[in-house]
C-alpha positions in Angstrom: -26.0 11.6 19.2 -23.0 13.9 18.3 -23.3 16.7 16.2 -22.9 16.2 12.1 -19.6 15.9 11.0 -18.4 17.3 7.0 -16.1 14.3 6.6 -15.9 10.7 8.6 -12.6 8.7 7.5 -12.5 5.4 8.9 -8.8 4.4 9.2 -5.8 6.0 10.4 -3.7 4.1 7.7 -1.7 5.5 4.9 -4.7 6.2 2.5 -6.9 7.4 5.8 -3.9 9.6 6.8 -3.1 11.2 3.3 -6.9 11.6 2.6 -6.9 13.6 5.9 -4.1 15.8 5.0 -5.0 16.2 1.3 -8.4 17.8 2.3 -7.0 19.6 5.2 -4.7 21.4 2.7 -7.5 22.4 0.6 -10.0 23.5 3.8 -11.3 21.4 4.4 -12.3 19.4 7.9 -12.0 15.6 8.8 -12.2 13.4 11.4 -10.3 9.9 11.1 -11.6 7.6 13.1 -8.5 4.4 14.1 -9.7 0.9 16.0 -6.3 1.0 17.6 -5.8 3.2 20.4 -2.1 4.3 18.8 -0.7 4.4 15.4 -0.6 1.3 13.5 2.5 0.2 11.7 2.3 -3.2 10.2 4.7 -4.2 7.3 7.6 -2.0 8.4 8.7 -0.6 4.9 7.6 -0.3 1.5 9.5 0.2 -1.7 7.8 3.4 -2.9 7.7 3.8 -6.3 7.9 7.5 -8.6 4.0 7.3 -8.7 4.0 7.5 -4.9 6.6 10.4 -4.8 4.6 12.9 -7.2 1.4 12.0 -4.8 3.5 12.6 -1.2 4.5 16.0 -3.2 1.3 16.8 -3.9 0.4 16.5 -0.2 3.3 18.5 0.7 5.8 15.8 2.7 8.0 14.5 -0.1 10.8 16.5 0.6 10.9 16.0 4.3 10.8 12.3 3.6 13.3 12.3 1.1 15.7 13.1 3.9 15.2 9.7 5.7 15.6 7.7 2.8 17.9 7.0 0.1 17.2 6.7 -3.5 17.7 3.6 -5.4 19.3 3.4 -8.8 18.3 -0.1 -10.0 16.9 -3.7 -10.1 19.0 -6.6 -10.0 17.4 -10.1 -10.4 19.2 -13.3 -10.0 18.1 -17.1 -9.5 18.9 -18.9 -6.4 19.1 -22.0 -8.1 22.5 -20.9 -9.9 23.1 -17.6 -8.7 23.9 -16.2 -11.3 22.2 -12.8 -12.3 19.3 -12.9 -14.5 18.6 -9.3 -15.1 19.0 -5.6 -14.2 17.4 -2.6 -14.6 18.5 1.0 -14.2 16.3 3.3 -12.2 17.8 6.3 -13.9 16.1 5.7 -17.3 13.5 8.9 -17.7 10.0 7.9 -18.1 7.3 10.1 -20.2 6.1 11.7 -16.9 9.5 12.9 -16.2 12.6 11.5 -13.8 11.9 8.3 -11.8 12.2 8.4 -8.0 12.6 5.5 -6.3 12.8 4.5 -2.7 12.2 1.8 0.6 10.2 3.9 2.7 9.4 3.5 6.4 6.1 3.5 7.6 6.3 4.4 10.8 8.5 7.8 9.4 5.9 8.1 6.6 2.9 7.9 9.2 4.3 10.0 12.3 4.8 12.7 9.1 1.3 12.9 7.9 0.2 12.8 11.6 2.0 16.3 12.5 0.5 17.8 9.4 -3.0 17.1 10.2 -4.5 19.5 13.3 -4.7 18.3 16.6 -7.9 15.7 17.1 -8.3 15.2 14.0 -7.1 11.3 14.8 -9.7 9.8 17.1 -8.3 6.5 18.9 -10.3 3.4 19.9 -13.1 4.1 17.6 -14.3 0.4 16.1 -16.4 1.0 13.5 -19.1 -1.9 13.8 -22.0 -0.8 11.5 -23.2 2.1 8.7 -26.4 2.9 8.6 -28.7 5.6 6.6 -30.5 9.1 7.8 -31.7 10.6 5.2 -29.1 12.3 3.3 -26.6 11.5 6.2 -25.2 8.0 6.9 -24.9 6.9 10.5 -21.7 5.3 12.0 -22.0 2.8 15.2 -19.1 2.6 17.2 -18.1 0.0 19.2 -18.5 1.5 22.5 -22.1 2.1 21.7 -21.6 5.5 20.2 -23.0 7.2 16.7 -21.9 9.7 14.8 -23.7 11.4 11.7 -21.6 12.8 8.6 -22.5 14.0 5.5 -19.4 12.2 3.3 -17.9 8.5 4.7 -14.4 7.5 3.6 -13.7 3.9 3.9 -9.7 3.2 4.5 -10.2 0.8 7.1 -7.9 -2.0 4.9 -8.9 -5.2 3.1 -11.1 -6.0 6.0 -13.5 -3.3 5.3 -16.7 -2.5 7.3 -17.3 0.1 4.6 -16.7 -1.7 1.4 -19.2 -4.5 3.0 -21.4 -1.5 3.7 -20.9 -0.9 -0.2 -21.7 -4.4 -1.3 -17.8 -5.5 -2.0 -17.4 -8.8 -1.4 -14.1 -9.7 0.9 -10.9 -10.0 -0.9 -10.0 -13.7 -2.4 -7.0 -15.2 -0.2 -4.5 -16.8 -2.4 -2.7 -19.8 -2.0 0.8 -17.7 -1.2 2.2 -16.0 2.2 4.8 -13.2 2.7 7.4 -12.5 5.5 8.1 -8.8 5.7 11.0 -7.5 8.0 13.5 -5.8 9.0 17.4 -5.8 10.0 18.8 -2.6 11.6 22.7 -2.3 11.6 24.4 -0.2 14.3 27.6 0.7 12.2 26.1 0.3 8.4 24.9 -2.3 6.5 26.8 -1.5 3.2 24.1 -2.3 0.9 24.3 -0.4 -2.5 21.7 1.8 -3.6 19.9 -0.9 -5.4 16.7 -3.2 -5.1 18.0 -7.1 -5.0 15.9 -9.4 -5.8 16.0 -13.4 -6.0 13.7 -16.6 -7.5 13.9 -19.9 -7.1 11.9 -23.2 -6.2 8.5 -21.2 -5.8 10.3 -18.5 -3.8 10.8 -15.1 -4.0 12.7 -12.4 -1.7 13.7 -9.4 -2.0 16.5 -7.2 0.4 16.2 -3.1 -0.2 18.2 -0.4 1.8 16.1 2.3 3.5 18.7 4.3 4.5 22.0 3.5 6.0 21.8 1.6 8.7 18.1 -0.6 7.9 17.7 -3.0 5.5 13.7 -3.9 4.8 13.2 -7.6 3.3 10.5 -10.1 1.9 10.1 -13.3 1.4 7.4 -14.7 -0.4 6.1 -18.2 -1.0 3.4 -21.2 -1.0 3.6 -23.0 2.4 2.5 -26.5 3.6 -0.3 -26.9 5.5 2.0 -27.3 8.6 4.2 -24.7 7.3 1.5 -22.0 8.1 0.9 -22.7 11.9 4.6 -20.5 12.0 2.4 -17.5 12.3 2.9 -16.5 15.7 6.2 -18.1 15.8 9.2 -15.5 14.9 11.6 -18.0 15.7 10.5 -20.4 12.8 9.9 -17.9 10.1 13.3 -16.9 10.8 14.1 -20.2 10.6 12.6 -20.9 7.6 13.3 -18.2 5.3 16.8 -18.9 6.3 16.1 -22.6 5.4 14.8 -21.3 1.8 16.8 -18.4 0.8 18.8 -20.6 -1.6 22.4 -19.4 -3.2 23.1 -16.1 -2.3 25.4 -13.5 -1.4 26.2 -14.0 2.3 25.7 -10.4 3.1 21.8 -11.2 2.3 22.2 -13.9 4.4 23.1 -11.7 7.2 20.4 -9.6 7.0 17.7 -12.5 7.8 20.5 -13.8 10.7 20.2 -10.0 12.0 16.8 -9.6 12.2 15.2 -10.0 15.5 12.0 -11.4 16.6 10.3 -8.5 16.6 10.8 -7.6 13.5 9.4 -10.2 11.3 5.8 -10.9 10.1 4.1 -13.2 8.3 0.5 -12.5 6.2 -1.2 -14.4 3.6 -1.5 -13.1 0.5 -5.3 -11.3 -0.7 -6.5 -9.5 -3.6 -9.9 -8.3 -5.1 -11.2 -9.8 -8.4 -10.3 -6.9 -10.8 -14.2 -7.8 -12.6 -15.4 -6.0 -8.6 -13.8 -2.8 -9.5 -15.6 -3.1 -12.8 -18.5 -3.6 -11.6 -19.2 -2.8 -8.0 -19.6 0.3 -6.3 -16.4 2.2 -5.0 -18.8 5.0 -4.3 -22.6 5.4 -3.8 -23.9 8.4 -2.8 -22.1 10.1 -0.1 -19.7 6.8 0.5 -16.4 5.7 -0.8 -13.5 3.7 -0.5 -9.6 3.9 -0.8 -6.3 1.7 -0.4 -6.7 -1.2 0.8 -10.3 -1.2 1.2 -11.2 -0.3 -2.4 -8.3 -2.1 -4.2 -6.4 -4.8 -2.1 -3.8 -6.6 -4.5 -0.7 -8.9 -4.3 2.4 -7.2 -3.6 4.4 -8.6 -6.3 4.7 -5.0 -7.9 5.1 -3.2 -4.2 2.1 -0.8 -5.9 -0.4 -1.5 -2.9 0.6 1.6 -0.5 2.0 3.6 -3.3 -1.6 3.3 -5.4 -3.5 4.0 -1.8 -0.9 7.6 -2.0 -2.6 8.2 -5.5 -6.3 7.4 -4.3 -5.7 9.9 -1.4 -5.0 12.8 -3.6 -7.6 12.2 -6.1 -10.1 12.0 -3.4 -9.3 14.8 -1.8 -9.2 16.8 -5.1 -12.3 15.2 -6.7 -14.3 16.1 -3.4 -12.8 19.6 -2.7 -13.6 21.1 -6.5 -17.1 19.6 -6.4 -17.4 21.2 -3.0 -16.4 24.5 -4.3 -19.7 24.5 -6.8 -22.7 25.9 -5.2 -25.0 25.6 -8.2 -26.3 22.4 -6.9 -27.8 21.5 -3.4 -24.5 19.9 -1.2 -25.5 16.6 -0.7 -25.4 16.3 -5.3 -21.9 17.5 -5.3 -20.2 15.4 -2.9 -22.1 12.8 -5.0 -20.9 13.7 -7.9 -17.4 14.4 -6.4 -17.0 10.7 -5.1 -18.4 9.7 -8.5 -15.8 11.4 -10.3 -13.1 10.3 -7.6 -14.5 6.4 -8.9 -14.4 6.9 -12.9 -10.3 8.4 -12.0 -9.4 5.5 -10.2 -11.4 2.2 -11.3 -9.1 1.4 -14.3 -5.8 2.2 -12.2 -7.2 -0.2 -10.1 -8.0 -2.8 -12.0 -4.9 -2.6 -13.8 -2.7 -2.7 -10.7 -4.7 -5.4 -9.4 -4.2 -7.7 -12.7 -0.5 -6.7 -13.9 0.7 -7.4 -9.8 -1.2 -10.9 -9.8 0.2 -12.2 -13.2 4.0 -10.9 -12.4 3.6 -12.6 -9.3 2.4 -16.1 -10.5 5.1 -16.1 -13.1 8.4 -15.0 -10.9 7.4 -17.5 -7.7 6.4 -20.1 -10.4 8.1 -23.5 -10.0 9.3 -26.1 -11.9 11.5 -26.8 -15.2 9.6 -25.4 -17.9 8.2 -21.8 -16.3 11.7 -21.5 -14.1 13.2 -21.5 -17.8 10.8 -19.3 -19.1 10.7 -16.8 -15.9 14.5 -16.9 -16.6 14.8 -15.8 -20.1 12.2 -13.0 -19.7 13.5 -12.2 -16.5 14.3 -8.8 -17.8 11.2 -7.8 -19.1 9.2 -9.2 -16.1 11.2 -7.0 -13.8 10.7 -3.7 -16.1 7.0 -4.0 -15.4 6.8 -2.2 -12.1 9.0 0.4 -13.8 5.9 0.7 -15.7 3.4 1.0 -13.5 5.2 3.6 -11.6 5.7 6.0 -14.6 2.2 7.6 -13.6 1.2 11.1 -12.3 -2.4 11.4 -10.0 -2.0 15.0 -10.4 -1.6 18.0 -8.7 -3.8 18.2 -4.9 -5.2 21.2 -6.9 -6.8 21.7 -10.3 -6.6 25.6 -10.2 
């Protein structure tokens, strides 16, 4: 049996990465414990909204990854039916929490970052989590390899397959009836994109084609395949193939980006999400136990909130569980309770807001048919102001003094 840890994180993801380095900054110790024995970077990019830029400040690496990515200026929608424009929207409007910030960021870049923050071991490789258990105050974790290790506070990041949020009586996330291809197309010489988020509907399909920097382009696709349609998981060469097939009428310079992708660079994932009525009423935190990202609030990506709404969790987390730290009225095993319970009431309705608003957008912009294709059409405008929205929020400072 190893000795007691402070702080077990479970999940060297974004939310298990940023939790990491938000309590690092404030003192205090962690250990993260990954199932992979490297760095995991699945999805390639992220379009990350002003909500996620204010959290990556507060952890101190917005600046740094400002300089590997350029800011986007607006949201153009168009149909792929007629292809003509439906709507676009300026990313330079101010919001009431200040300027917006908007940008496609790279995982890999944004991970690698918070990774040289964070002190040396604190990343523990090829640690499966298989079961929780209780000791008293402490909860025991099992490892795959047959080891345990005892800590006073466990943070579940360990995604929408959570061993942590089972652990807290979750139930697994609902799989809808939609996929999504997410990729990438690097260009040696430029890819002269504009600054802007392009996005596209049509015949139950919707894609989307946003500049990271210069040279990479990061796209989506998503839709509602056929039964035979889905066996193209492990085929690169027929997703390609068939979000080439489906992109409809559009500007041959999106074109090229799917023709310049290569096989390596494309995945395919079926859409999950939680019920938002869990969040409501299940536990995000009992006792000394929590979750975040993925594994407390897994959604559609339909508002591209999902990574940026993990950034938020992370520094609330850290903040909610440093401050009650700090108070030494009460025996230490109450205030990390109360901590986590505070961290809970701070993000439950964010939660279930993101959840609802990103399942609802989505069903209306990849609907089909006549009637809602008219409809998505002539609201087109409004629909695409809603992530606009939802990103005009501030998690606060890492600090509350």
């Amino acid at each position: 049996m190893d000795a007691v840890e402070d702080i077990v994180i479970v999940g060297a993801g974004i939310a298990g990465l940023t939790t990491a380095l938000g309590l690092h900054r404030l003192g205090l110790r962690s250990l993260v414990l990954e199932s992979s024995h490297s760095l995991r970077v699945t999805g390639f990019a992220f379009i990350t909204w002003t909500n996620a830029w204010r959290a990556l400040d507060a952890i101190g690496v917005g600046d740094y990854l400002r300089q590997h990515h350029n800011q986007l200026y607006g949201l153009q929608s168009a149909s792929t039916v007629s292809g003509l424009q439906t709507s676009e929207i300026s990313f330079k409007a101010k919001g009431k929490n200040g300027e917006h910030d908007i940008r496609c960021l790279q995982r890999k870049v944004l991970l690698e970052a918070l990774l040289k923050e964070l002190p040396n071991g604190t990343v523990r490789y090829s640690s499966k989590v298989v079961s929780v258990e209780e000791s008293g105050y402490l909860k025991l974790v099992h490892l795959a390899d047959g080891s345990i290790l005892k800590t006073k506070v466990l943070i579940g990041c360990d995604g929408v397959n959570s061993m942590v949020a089972k652990w807290l009586g979750l139930k697994k996330p609902a799989f809808t009836r939609r996929y999504a291809f997410r990729a990438y197309a690097y260009f040696k010489s430029g890819h002269g994109f504009e600054p802007k988020f392009l996005q596209f509907f049509g015949k139950g399909v919707r894609s989307g084609f946003i500049p990271c920097d210069d040279k990479t382009v990061y796209w989506f696709m998503a839709f509602t395949p056929s039964s035979q349609e889905k066996q193209m998981e492990n085929d690169p060469a027929k997703m390609k193939q068939f979000a080439l097939s489906n992109l409809g009428n559009v500007p041959d310079q999106v074109k090229a980006v799917v023709e310049s992708t290569e096989m390596d660079s494309i995945s395919l994932a079926q859409m999950r999400f939680r019920y938002p009525w869990e969040l409501l009423w299940g536990n995000i935190s009992k006792d000394n136990v929590c979750v975040a990202g993925d594994a407390l609030h897994p959604m559609t990506p339909d508002l591209g909130q999902g990574a940026c709404s993990a950034l938020e969790d992370s520094v609330v987390l850290a903040r909610c569980l440093a401050e009650a730290l700090k108070e030494e009225e009460e025996e230490e095993f109450k205030r990390i309770k109360m901590g986590l319970e505070q961290y809970a009431k701070e993000r439950r309705y964010r939660g279930i807001d993101l959840i609802t608003s990103s399942y609802l957008v989505g069903f209306i912009q990849q609907s089909d048919g006549k009637m809602l294709n008219f409809i998505r059409d002539k609201i087109s405008a409004l629909l695409a102001g809603v992530p606009l929205k939802r990103a005009d929020f501030d998690c606060g400072k890492l600090s509350m003094s």
